[in-house]
C-alpha positions as CSV (number, residue, x, y, z in Angstrom):
1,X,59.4,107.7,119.2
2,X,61.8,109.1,121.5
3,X,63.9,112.1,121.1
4,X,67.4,110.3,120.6
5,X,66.5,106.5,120.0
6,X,70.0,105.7,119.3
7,X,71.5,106.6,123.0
8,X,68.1,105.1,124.4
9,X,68.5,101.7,122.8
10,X,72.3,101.9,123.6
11,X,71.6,102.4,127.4
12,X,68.7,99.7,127.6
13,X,71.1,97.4,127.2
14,X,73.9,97.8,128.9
15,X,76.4,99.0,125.9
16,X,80.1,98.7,127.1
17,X,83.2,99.9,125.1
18,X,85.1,97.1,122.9
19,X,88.7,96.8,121.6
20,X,89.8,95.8,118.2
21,X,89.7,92.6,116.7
22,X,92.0,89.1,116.5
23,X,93.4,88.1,113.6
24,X,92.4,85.9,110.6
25,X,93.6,82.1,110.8
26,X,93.3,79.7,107.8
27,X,90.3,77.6,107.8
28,X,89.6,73.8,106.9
29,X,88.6,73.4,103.6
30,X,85.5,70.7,103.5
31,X,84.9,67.7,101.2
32,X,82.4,69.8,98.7
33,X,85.4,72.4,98.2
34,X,87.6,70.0,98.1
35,X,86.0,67.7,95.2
36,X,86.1,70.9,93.0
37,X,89.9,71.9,93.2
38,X,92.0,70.3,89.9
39,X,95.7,69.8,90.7
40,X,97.0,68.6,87.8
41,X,96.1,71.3,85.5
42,X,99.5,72.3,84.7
43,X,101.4,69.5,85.9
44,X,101.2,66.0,87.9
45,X,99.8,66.4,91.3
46,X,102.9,64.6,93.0
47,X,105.2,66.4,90.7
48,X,104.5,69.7,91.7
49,X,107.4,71.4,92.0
50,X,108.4,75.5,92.1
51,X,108.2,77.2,88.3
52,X,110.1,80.1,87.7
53,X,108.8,83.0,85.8
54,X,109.9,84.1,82.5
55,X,111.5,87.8,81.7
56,X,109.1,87.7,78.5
57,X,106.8,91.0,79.0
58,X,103.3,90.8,78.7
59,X,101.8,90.6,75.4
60,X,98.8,93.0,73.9
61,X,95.7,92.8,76.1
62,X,97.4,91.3,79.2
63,X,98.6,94.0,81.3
64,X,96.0,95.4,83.3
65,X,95.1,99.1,82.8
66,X,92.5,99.3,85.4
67,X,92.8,98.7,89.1
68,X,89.8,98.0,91.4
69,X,90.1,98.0,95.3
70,X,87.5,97.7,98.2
71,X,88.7,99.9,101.3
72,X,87.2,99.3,105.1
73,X,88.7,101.4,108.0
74,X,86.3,100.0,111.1
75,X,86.6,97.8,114.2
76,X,83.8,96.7,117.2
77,X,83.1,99.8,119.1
78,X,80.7,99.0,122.0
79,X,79.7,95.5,122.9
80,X,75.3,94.9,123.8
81,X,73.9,92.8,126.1
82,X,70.7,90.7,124.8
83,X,67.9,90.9,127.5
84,X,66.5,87.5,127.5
85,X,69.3,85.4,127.4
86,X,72.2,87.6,128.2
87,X,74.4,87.3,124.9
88,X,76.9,89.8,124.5
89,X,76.5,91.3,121.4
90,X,79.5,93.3,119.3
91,X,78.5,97.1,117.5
92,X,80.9,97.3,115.1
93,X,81.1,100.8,113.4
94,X,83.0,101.3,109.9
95,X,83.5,103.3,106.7
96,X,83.4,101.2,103.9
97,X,84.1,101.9,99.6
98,X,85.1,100.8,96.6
99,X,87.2,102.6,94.1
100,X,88.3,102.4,90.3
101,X,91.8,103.3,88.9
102,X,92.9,103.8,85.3
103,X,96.4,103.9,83.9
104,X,96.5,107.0,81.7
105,X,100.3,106.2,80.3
106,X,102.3,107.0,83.6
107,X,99.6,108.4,85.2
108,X,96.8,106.4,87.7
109,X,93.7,108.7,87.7
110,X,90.6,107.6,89.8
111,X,87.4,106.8,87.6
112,X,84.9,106.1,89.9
113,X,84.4,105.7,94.1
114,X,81.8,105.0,96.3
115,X,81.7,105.2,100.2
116,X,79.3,105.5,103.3
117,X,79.3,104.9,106.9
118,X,77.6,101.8,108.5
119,X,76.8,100.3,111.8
120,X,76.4,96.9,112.2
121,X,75.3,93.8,114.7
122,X,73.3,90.7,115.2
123,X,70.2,92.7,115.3
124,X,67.7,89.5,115.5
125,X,68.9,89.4,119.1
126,X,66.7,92.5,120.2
127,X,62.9,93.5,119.4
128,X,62.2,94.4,116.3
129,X,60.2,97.6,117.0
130,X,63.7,98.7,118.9
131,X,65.5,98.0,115.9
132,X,63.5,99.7,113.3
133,X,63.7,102.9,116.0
134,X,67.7,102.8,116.2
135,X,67.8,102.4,112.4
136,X,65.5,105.6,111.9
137,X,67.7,107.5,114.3
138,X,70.9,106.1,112.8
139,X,70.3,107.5,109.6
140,X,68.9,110.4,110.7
141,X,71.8,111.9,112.5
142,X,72.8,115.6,111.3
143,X,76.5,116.0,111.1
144,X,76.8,112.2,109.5
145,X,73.8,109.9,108.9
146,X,74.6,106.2,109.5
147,X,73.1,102.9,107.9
148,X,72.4,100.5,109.7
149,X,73.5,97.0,108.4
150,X,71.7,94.2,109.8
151,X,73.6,90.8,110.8
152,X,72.3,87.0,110.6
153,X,72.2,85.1,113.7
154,X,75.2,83.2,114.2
155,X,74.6,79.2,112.5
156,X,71.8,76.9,115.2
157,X,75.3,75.3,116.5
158,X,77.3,77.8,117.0
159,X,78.2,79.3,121.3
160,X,76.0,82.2,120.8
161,X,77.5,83.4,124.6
162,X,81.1,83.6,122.7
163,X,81.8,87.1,122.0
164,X,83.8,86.4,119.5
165,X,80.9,84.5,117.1
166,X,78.7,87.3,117.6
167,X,81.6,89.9,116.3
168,X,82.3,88.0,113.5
169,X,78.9,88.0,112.4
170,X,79.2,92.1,112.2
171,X,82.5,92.2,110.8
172,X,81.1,89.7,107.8
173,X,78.4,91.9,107.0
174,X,80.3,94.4,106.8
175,X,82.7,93.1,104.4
176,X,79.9,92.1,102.6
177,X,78.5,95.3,101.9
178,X,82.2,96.5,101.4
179,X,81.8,94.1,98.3
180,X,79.2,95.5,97.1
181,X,80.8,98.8,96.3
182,X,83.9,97.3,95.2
183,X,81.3,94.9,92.5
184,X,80.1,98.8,91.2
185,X,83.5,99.9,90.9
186,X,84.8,96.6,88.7
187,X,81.5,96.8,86.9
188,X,82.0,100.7,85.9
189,X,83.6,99.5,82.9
190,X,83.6,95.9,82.1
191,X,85.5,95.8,79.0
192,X,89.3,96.7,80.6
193,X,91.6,94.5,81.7
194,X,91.2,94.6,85.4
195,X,93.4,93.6,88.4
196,X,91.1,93.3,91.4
197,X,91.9,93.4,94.8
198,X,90.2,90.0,96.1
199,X,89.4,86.7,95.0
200,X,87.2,86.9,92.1
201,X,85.5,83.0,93.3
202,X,83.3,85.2,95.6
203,X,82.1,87.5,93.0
204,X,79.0,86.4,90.7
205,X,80.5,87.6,87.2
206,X,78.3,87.3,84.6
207,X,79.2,85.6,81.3
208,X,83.0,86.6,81.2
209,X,83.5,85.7,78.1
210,X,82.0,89.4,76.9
211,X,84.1,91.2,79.8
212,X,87.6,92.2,79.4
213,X,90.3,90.2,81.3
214,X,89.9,89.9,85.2
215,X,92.8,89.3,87.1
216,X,92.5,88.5,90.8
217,X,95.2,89.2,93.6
218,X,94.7,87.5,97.0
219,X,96.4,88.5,99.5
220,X,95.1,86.9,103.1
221,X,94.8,83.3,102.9
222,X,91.9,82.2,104.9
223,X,90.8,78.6,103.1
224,X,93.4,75.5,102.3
225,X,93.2,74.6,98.5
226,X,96.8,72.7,98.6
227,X,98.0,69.4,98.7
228,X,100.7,67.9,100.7
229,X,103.0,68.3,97.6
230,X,101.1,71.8,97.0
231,X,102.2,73.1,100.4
232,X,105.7,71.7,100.6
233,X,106.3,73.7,96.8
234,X,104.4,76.6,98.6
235,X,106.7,77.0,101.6
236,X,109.9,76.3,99.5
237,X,109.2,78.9,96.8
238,X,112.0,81.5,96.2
239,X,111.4,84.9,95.4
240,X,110.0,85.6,91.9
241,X,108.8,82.2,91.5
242,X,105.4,80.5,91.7
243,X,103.2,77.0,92.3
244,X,101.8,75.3,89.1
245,X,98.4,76.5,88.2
246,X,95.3,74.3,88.9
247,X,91.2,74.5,88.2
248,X,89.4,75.5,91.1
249,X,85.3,75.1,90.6
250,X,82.6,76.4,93.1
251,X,80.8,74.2,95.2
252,X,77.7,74.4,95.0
253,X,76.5,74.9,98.6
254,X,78.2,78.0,98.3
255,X,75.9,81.3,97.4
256,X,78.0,84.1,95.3
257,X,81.2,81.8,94.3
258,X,79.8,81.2,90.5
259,X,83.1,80.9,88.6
260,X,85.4,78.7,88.0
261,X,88.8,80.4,88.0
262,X,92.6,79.3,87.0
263,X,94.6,80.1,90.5
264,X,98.5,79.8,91.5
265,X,100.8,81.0,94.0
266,X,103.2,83.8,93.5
267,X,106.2,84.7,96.2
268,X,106.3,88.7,95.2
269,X,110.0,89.0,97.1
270,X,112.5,87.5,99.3
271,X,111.7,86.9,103.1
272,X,113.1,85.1,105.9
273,X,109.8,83.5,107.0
274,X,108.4,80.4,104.2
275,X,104.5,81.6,104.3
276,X,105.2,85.7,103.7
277,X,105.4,87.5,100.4
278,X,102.9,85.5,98.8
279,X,99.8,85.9,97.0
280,X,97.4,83.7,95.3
281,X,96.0,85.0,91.8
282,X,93.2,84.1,89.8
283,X,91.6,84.1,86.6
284,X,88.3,83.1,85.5
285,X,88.6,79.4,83.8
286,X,86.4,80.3,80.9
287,X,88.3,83.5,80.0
288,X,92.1,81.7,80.5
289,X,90.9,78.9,78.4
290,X,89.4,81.1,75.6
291,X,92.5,83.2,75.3
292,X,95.1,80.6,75.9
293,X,93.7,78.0,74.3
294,X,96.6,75.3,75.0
295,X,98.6,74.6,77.8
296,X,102.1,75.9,76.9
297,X,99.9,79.5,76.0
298,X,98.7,78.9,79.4
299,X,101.8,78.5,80.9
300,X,103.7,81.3,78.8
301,X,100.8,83.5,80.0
302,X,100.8,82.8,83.5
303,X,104.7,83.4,83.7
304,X,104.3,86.7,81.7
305,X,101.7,87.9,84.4
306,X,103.3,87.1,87.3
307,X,106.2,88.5,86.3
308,X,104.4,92.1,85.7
309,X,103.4,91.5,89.2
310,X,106.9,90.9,90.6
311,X,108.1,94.1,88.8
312,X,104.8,95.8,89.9
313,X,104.7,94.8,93.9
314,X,105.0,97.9,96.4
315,X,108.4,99.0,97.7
316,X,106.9,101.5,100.1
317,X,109.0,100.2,103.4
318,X,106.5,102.1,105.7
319,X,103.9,100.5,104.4
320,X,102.6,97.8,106.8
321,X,101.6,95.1,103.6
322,X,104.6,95.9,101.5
323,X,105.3,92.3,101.1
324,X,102.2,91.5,99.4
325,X,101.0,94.4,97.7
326,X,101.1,95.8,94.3
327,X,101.7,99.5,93.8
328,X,98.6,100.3,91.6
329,X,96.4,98.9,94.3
330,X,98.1,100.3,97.0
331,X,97.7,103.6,95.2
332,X,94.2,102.9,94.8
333,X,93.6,102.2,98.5
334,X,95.2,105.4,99.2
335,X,93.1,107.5,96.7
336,X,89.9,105.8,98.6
337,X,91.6,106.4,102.1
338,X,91.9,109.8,101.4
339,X,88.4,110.3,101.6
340,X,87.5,108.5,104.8
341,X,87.0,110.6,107.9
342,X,89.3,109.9,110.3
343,X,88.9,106.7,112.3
344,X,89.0,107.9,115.4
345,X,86.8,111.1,114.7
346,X,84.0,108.7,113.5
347,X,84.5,106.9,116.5
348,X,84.1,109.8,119.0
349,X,81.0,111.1,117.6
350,X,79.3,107.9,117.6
351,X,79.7,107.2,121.0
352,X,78.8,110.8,121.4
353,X,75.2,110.1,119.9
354,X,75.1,106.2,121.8
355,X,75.0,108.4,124.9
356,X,77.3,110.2,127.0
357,X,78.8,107.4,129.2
358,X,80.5,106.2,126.2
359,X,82.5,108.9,125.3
């Protein structure tokens, strides 16, 4: 093996520096997806119109006492070049975790947190034997051992000399893997009422009929689950006022979305602009059916909880997603942050070991 097989694989092929990367845009939402989304669970699907939120507080059971947050500080670092066909390949390099809060009257104290550093790329696009040697040396740097996270290939159809597919690959496993810590953290105690950071249709939760409340926040809205009517209420929402409810089930073609969940829009605040300030939250369908059996304790629940999140959201004005953030989670984020080296540190000292014509 040689002596640094991280900065030798880095220089075979032709590693060059990258930049950050573009932003998120929301995505078509296909037939299969589609067939499993129920309008009309709170009202008529050409009815829908905005619902305001009652100034009942939340009732024994329903507030959430324990906050649960996934934290990623990372971007592409270098860029590879595959040496049969030429494909550009991203390197992106990141610190991922996952963290648990409790309320403690007043007081948020943090139960539990996981974190570690990881390296990832599409590594089926070099040879294996160069791959298993870049891993070893990965994780066995001194000062700060690395794991190496390996991405798929990009789908048969997809323009594998687009940069951009290849990055997104990376930055997928990476989030991924960022799940993963943030599954131990919700699953350090099960029986609380929980606010989770992230959709909880991507998370397998097992039978949650035996798990204390889960309540999902959603902040980045990548997929269309809205009707015409749906996004016309949406985009005419005032502040402190939400969309009806409605069933959304799992397709089936989809690994790791295994619950059904109860899901509505919530505008946290005033803005100028129609599609800011909002959030989407969920609940899993079996758990808001057991608990509120009927459709007007449904409704009364829903408007109860979204009102403890208008009370709740963030007011930090130098925080960059103060319009649709809650303060336990932000709090959590920043208990978790707190741990992370320093972005750019990590960044320097991994180009330092990838060789010295990065740094």
């Amino acid at each position: 093996m040689s002596p640094n097989p991280v900065r030798e694989f880095f220089r075979r092929h032709s590693a060059s520096l990258a930049g950050g990367a573009p932003p998120q845009v929301i995505q078509s939402t296909d037939s299969a997806e589609r067939a499993g989304i129920r309008w009309d669970s709170e009202m008529d699907t050409e009815q829908w119109e905005a619902r305001i939120c009652s100034e009942e507080p939340t009732r024994s059971g329903e507030a959430p006492t324990r906050f649960v947050d996934g934290c990623h500080i990372g971007e592409s670092v270098l860029w590879l070049r595959n040496p049969s066909h030429g494909w550009r390949v991203a390197v992106t390099l990141s610190e991922i975790g996952g963290v648990s809060m409790e309320l403690d009257g007043r007081t948020l104290t943090r139960r539990f947190f996981g974190l570690e550093r990881v390296v990832s790329f599409v590594i089926d696009a070099f040879p294996w034997n160069e791959i298993e040697a870049v891993a070893a040396g990965l994780a066995n740097i001194r000062d700060y051992p690395l794991r190496l996270l390996p991405a798929r290939m990009p789908d048969k159809d997809a323009n594998l000399f687009d940069p951009e597919v290849m990055r997104a690959q990376a930055e997928a496993r990476t989030l991924r893997e960022m799940s993963v810590w943030e599954n131990i953290a919700l699953n350090s105690d099960p029986l609380a009422t929980t606010l989770l950071d992230g959709p909880v249709s991507s998370r397998e939760i097992s039978q949650p009929k035996n798990r204390g409340l889960l309540i999902a926040v959603i902040k980045t809205h990548t997929r269309n689950y809205l009707h015409d009517q749906g996004w016309r209420t949406l985009l005419e929402l005032p502040d402190s006022q939400r969309t009806p409810f409605f069933r959304v089930d799992p397709p089936v073609p989809r690994r790791g979305a295994g619950v059904s969940v109860a899901t509505w829009y919530l505008k946290l605040s005033h803005s100028a602009a129609p599609n800011s300030s909002i959030v989407r939250v969920e609940v899993p369908w079996e758990q808001f059916t057991q608990r509120w059996p009927t459709r007007d304790e449904q409704i009364g629940f829903v408007n109860r909880i979204s009102r403890w999140m208008v009370d709740a959201r963030c007011r930090q004005q130098s925080y960059a997603r103060m319009p649709i953030s809650l303060e336990p989670i932000v709090r959590a984020e920043e208990s978790l942050k707190s741990l992370f080296t320093p972005f750019g540190v990590l960044r320097n000292r991994f180009l330092r070991h990838a060789g010295s014509l990065m740094s």
